[in-house]
C-alpha positions in Angstrom: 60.8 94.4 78.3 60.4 96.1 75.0 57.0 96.3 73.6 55.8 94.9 70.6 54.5 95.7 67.7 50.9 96.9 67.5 50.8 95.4 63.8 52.1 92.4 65.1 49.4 92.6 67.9 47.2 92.5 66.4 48.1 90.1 63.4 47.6 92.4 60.4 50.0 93.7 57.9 51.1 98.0 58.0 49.1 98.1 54.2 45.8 96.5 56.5 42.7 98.8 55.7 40.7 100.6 59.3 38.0 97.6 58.8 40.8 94.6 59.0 42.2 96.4 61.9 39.0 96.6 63.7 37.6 92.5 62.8 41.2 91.8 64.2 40.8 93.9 67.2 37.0 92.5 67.8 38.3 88.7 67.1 41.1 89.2 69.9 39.3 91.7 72.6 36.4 88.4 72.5 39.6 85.9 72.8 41.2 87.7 75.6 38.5 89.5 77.6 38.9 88.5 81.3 35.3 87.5 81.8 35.8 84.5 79.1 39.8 84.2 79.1 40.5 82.8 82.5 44.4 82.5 81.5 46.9 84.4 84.1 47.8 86.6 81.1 44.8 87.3 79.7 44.1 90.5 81.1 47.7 91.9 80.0 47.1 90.6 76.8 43.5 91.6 76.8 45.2 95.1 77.5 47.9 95.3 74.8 45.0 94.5 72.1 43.4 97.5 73.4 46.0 99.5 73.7 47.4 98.7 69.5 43.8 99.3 68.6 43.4 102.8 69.8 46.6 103.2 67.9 46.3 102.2 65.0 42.6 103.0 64.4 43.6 107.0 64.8 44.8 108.4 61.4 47.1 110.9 63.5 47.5 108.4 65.8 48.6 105.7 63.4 50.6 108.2 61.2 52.8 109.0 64.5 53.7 105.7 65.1 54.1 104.5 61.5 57.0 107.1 61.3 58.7 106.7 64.9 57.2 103.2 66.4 57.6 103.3 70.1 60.7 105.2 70.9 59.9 107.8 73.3 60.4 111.5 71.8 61.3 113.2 74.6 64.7 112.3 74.3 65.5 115.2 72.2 67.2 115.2 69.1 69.5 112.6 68.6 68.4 110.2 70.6 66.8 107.9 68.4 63.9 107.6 65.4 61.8 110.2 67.8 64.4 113.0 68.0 62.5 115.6 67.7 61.5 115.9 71.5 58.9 117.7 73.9 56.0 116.1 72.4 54.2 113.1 75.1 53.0 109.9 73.2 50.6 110.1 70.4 48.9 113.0 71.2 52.0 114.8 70.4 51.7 114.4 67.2 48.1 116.3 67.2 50.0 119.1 69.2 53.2 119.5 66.6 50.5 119.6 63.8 48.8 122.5 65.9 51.9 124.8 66.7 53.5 124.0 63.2 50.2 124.8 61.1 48.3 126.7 63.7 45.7 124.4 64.7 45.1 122.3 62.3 45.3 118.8 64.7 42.4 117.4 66.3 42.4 117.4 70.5 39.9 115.5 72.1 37.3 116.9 74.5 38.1 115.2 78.2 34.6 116.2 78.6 32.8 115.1 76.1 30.5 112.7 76.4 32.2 108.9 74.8 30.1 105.8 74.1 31.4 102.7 76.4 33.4 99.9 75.3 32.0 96.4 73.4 31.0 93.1 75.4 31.9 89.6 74.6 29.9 86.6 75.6 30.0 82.9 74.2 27.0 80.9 74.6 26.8 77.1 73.9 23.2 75.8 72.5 21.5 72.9 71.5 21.6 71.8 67.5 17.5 71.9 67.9 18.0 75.6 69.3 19.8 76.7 66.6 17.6 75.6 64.2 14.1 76.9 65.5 15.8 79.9 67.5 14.7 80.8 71.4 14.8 83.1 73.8 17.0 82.4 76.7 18.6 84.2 79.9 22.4 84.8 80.1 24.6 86.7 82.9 27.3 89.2 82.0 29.5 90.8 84.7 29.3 94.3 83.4 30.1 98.2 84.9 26.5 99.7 85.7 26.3 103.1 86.2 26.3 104.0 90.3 22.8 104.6 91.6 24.2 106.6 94.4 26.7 109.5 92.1 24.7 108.9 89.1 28.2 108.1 87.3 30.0 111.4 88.3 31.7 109.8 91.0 31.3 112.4 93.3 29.9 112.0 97.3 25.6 113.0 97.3 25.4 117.1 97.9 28.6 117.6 96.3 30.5 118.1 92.5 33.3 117.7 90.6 35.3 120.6 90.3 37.2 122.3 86.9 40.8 120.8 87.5 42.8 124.0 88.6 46.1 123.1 86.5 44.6 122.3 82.9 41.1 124.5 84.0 39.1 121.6 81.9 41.4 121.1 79.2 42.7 117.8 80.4 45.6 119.3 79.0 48.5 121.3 79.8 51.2 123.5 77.9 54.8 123.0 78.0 57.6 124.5 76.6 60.3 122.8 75.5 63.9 123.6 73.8 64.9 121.7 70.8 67.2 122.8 68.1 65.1 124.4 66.1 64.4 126.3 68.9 61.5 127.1 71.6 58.6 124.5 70.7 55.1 124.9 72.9 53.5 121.4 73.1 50.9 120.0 75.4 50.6 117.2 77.4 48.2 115.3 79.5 47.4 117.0 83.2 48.7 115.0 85.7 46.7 116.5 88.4 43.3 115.0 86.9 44.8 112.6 84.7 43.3 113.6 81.4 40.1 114.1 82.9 39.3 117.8 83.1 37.5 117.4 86.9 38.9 116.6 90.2 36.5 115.2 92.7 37.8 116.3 96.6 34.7 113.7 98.3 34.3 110.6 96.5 31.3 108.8 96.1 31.5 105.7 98.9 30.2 102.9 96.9 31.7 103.3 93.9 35.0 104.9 94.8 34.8 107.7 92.6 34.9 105.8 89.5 31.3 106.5 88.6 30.6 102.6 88.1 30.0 99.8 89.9 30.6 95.8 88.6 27.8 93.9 88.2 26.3 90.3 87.1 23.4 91.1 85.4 20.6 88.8 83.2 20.0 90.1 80.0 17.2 88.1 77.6 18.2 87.3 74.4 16.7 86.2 71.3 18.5 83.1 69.5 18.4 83.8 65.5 16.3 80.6 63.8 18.9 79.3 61.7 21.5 80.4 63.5 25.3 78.6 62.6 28.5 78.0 64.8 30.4 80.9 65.2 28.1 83.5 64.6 27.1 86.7 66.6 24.3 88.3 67.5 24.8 92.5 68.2 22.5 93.1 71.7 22.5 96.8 71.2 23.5 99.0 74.4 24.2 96.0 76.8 27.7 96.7 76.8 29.9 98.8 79.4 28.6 102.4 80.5 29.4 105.8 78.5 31.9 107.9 79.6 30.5 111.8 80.5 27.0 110.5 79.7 27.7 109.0 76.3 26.1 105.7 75.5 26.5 102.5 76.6 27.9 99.7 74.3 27.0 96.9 72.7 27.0 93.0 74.0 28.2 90.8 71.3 26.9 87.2 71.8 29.1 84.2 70.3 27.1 81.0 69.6 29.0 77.5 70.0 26.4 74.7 68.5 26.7 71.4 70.1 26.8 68.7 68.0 24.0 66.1 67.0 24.0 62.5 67.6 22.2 62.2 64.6 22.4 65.2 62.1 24.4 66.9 61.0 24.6 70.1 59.0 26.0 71.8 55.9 25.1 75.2 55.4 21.1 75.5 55.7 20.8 71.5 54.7 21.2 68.6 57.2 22.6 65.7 56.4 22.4 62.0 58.3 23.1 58.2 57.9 20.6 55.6 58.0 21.3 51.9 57.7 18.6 49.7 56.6 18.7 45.8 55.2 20.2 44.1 52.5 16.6 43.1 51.1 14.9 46.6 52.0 17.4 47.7 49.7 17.2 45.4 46.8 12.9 45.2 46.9 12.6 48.7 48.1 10.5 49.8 51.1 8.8 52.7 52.5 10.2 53.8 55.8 10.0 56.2 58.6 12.7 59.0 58.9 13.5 61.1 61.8 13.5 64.5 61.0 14.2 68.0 62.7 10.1 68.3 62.8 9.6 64.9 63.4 8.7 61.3 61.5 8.4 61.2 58.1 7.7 58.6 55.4 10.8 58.2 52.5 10.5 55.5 49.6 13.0 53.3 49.3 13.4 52.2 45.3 14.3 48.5 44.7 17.8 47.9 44.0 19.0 50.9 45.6 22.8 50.9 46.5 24.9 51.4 49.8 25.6 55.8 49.7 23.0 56.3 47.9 21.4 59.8 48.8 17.9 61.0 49.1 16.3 64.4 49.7 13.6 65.2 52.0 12.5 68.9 50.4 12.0 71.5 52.9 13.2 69.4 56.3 16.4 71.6 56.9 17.0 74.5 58.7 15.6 77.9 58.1 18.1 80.6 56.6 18.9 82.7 59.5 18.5 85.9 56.4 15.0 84.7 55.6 15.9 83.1 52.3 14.1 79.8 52.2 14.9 76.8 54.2 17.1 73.7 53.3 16.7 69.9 53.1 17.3 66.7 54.8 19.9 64.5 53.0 19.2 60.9 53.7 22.4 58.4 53.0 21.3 54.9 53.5 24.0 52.2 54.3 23.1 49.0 53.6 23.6 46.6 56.2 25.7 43.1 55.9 24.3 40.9 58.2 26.9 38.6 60.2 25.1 36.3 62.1 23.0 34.1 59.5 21.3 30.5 60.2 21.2 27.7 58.2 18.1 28.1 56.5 19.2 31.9 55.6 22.7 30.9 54.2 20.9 28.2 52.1 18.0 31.2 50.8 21.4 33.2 50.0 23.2 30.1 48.2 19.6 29.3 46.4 19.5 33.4 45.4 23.0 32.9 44.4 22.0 30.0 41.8 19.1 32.3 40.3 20.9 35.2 40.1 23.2 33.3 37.9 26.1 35.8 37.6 28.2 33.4 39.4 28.7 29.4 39.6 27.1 27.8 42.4 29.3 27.3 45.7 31.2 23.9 45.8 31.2 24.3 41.6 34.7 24.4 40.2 35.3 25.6 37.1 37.2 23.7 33.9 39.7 25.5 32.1 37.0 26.1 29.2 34.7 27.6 31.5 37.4 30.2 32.6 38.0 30.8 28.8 34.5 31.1 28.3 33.8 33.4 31.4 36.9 35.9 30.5 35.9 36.5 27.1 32.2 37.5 28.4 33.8 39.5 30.3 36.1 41.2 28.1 32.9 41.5 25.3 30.4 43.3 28.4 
């Protein structure tokens, strides 16, 4: 099955700058890492992100497979977009720049010390936690560094040793014929895969990989203020270094849950609250839950159903430090359903006063309609 495209991987266009390739690769290494993405295919995809990324966020890297895409070079000339053989994979193309222009490519050190790879974790809290912040406990199956090898993978009392073949390099030359004659490229050493060492006696409980997988509880600090979707950087939580560099970085994911009463736009939050049909027409002072509990909000006579008020200061704290929202109060007025007598005949008496319409029962003459459509038509 042919592979596809890393652009297309990765959902951004050929023109995409290095920081849109990297939020995409960040958005879908969180969305298909294997410790959150349960899906049978998570890991391959998980892998293919990866693999785009490394691409396509190397200039020489990128430059390579911008001209010649995947086809394999060493098919020598003629045999497709990469016929210029002898070269392996991408870093070929640092190894034609070196024998062309005489070492102008960069080669990377198999030796030199790397900082590990980025963590995703998603963490549902509560509306009140995002809003006043906490510190909480969450467990991450992450690579630790073996306490027995130390992370060089090799058995207690003994070393890794130079790889023979590539002596270190990782690398290894080869000479290749092409038609424009002999071309010296280098490609990776299969005897230590890359890595410069071989290790004869392997450490026991990590296998000689240096690292062992862990679940481990790492305290975190929940931003005051914090909204849906946002991240907090937990520097050096992530996976190991490789040759001693530093570790990564865990990148927590907050998921608010919603409120069964607020709700909230931006730093403000915003609620419903229903009160009477004569609380609304004679006004009334009330209590109003709030985030920080009760407090008192006026009520001005002959207030309307959707009408808004504002509660200064009761929203949430800006997770930046700048200032701190509202509370937007929308009352509803309430129709009641379920009257008695004495109540429909206060409403039918209220109806007389008011005076804006006939009483019940009372039909109007034709001159009255006259009457009543030209006050209307005047107003």
């Amino acid at each position: 099955m042919s592979k596809r495209d890393y652009y297309d991987v990765l959902g951004v266009g050929k023109g995409a700058s290095g920081d849109e390739i990297k939020k995409a690769y960040r958005k879908l290494s969180k969305q298909y890492h294997p410790d959150i993405n349960k899906a049978a295919d998570a890991a391959d995809k998980f892998k293919e992100v990866q693999e785009a990324y490394e691409t396509l966020s190397d200039d020489n890297k990128k430059a390579f497979y911008d001209q010649y895409g995947h086809t394999d070079p060493n098919q020598g000339f003629g045999g497709g977009a990469g016929g210029f053989g002898g070269f392996e994979g991408f870093g070929g193309f640092d190894d034609i720049l070196s024998s062309m222009f005489g070492g102008g490519g960069r080669r990377r050190d198999p030796n030199a010390p790397r900082q590990g790879s980025d963590l995703q974790y998603s963490m549902n809290i509560s509306f009140e936690d995002a809003a006043f912040g906490k510190e909480m406990d969450i467990e991450v199956y992450k690579d630790e560094t073996c306490d027995v090898c130390h992370g060089n993978g090799a058995k207690p009392g003994t070393h890794p040793e130079t790889c023979p073949t590539c002596r270190g390099a990782g690398r290894v030359n080869v000479e290749t014929n092409t038609p424009f004659g002999r071309m010296s490229t280098q490609r990776t050493c299969n005897q230590c895969q890359g890595s410069g060492k071989m290790i004869k006696d392997k450490c026991g409980p990590c296998g000689g990989k240096g690292t062992i997988r862990r679940k481990k509880k790492i305290k975190i600090k929940v931003p005051a203020g914090v909204a849906d979707g946002q991240q907090l950087r937990v520097a050096g939580e992530g996976e190991p270094g490789i040759n001693g560099g530093p570790y990564g970085d865990l990148y927590v994911e907050f998921h608010v849950k919603r409120h069964p009463l607020f709700e909230r736009n931006g730093d403000d939050v915003h609620m419903d609250l229903k009160i009477s049909f004569a609380q609304a027409a004679l006004g009334d002072e009330i209590d109003v839950q709030t985030l920080y509990g009760k407090e008192k909000m006026k009520i001005s006579s002959g207030t309307q159903s959707g009408a808004r008020f504002r509660l200064k200061g009761k929203g949430i704290k800006n997770v930046r430090g700048y200032g701190q929202g509202d509370q937007i109060v929308r009352v509803i007025v309430v129709t009641p359903t379920k009257l008695t007598e004495k109540q429909k005949e206060l409403l039918r008496q209220f109806e007389i006063e008011d005076g804006s319409l006939p009483p019940r029962g009372h039909k109007e003459s034709f001159t009255e309609k006259i009457k009543r459509g030209i006050e209307d038509i005047i107003s």
